[in-house]
N, C-alpha and C positions, 0 to 999 in steps of 0.2 A: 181175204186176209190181207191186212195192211203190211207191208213191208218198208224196213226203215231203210234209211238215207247210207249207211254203208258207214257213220262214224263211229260204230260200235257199241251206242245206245240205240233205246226200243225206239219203233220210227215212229210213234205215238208222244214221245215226250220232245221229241224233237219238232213235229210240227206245232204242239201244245205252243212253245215259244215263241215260232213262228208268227202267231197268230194275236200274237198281244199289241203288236201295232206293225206301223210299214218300217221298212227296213230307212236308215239312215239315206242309202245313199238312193231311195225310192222318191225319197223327199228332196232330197238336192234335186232329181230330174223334175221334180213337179216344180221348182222353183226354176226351174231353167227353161222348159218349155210353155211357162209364163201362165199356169194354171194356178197359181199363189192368187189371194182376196187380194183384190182392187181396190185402192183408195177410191172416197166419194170424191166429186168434182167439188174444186177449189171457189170460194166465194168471195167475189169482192167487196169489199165495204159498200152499206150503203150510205150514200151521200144524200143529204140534202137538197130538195127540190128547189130553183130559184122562186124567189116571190113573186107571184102575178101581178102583171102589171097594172098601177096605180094603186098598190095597196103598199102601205109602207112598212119597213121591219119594224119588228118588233123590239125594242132597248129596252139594256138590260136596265134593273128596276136600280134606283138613286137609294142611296144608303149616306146617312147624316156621318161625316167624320165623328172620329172616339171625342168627346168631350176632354182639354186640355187639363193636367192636370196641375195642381202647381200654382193658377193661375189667381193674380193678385181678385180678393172680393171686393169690387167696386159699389158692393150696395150701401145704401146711404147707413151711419150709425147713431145712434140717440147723441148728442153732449150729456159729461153727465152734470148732474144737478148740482147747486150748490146749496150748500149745509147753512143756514143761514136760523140765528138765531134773534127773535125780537126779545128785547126787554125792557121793563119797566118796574115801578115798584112793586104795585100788589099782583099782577099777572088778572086783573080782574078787569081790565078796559083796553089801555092802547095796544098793548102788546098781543093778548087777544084776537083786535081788530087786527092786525096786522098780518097774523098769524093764519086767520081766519080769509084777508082780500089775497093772499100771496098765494094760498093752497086754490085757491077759486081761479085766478087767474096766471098763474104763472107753476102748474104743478108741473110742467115737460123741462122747467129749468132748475128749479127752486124744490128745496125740501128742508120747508119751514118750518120750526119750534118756536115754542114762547117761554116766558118764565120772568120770576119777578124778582128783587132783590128781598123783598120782607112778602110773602106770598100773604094773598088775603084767602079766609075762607071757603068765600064761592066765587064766582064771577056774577058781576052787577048784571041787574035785570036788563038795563037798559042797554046794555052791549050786547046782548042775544037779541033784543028788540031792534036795533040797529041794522047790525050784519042781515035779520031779517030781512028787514026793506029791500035788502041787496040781494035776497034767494041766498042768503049764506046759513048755514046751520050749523050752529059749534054746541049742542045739545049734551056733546060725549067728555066736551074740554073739562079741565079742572086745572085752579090754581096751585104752579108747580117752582119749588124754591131754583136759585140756581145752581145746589151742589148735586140735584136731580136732573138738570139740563145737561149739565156738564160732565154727565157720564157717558154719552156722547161727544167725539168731538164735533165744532164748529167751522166752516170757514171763513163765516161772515157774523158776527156781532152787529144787529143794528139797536143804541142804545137809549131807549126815551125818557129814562130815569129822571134826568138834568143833573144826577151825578157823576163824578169821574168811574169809568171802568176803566180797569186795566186786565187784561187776561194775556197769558207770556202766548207768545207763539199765534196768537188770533187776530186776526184784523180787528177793530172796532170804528165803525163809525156813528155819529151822534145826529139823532133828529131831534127838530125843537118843536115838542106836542104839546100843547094844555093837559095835564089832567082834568078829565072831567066829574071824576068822582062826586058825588054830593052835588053836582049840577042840574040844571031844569033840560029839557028832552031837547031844546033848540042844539044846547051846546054838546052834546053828546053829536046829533046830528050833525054838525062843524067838523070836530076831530072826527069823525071816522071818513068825513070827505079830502079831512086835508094828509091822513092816513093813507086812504086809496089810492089819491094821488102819489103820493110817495111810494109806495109798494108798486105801483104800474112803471113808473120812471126806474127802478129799480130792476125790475124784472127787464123789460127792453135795453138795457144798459148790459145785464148779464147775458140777453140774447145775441146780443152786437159783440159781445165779447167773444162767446162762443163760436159766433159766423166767423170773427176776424182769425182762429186760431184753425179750421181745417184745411 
């Protein structure tokens, strides 16, 4: 027979208690006579082996600075063209030709028109037969008056008429061309030399212009 502890409960509910863990001050002595979990042993960093000798370290890898932002664009730009119109009377020969050597040889400066004062029809055979010789091809051209030029503006008027133009606000300056209209094939062949000529001089004058202003 179990007999209790003398507190005046059953000695059965009294060690039931007991028995649910160690007493508080069980535990102080286990912490005091140094029976408490041990920390693991303290670890020092690992360090880096030095590099054997004759082999060289390793650097760190080369990264391109950010691109500047901001900064002025130095790359080359087009000049721009000038507006240059040829005319003549019927837009069927000089002006044509002109029209026709300027766009061949001078398209990076020049952005040439033609047109006539009294416009003819078609454009004469012999001035498609011409610019030929030259590898020039105006197959698409058509005789165009000047109040259809001039819905465009111009900067440059050049005028083979042998009449006075005058246009407000436009340059004009004046070439002295033969018409050749109604002519035999020698003189056709003539004016569009003395044409070329003049449209090349032209064009180089507008190039030198453009170099002197960047």
């Amino acid at each position: 027979m179990v007999q209790g502890n003398g507190s005046g409960g059953g000695g059965i509910r009294g060690n039931r208690y007991r028995l649910l863990g160690p007493r508080r001050n069980d535990v102080q002595g286990s912490e005091a006579t140094g029976n408490a979990p041990k920390a693991g042993p303290v670890q020092s960093p690992v360090r880096p082996s030095p590099p054997h000798p004759g082999t060289a370290e390793p650097k760190p890898p080369v990264t391109n600075p950010p691109a500047a932002t901001g900064a002025p664009n130095t790359a080359h730009t087009a000049p721009a063209k000038m507006r240059v119109l040829f005319v003549c009377i019927g837009n069927s020969c000089r002006s044509q030709m002109a029209e026709g050597f300027a766009k061949a040889y001078g398209a990076d400066i020049v952005a040439a028109r033609s047109a006539g004062l009294s416009p003819a029809t078609t454009i004469a055979t012999m001035t498609k037969q011409v610019l030929g010789e030259h590898n020039i091809r105006i197959d698409d051209h058509f005789p165009k008056g000047m109040e259809i030029a001039m819905r465009e503006p111009a900067d440059l008027v050049v005028n083979m008429s042998g009449h006075p133009l005058q246009l407000r606000g436009t340059r004009v300056i004046e070439w002295r061309v033969q018409d050749p209209i109604g002519m035999k094939e020698s003189v056709y062949r003539e004016v569009a030399s003395q044409i070329e000529s003049l449209v090349m001089r032209l064009i180089l004058d507008l190039r030198n212009s453009a170099a002197g202003r960047r």
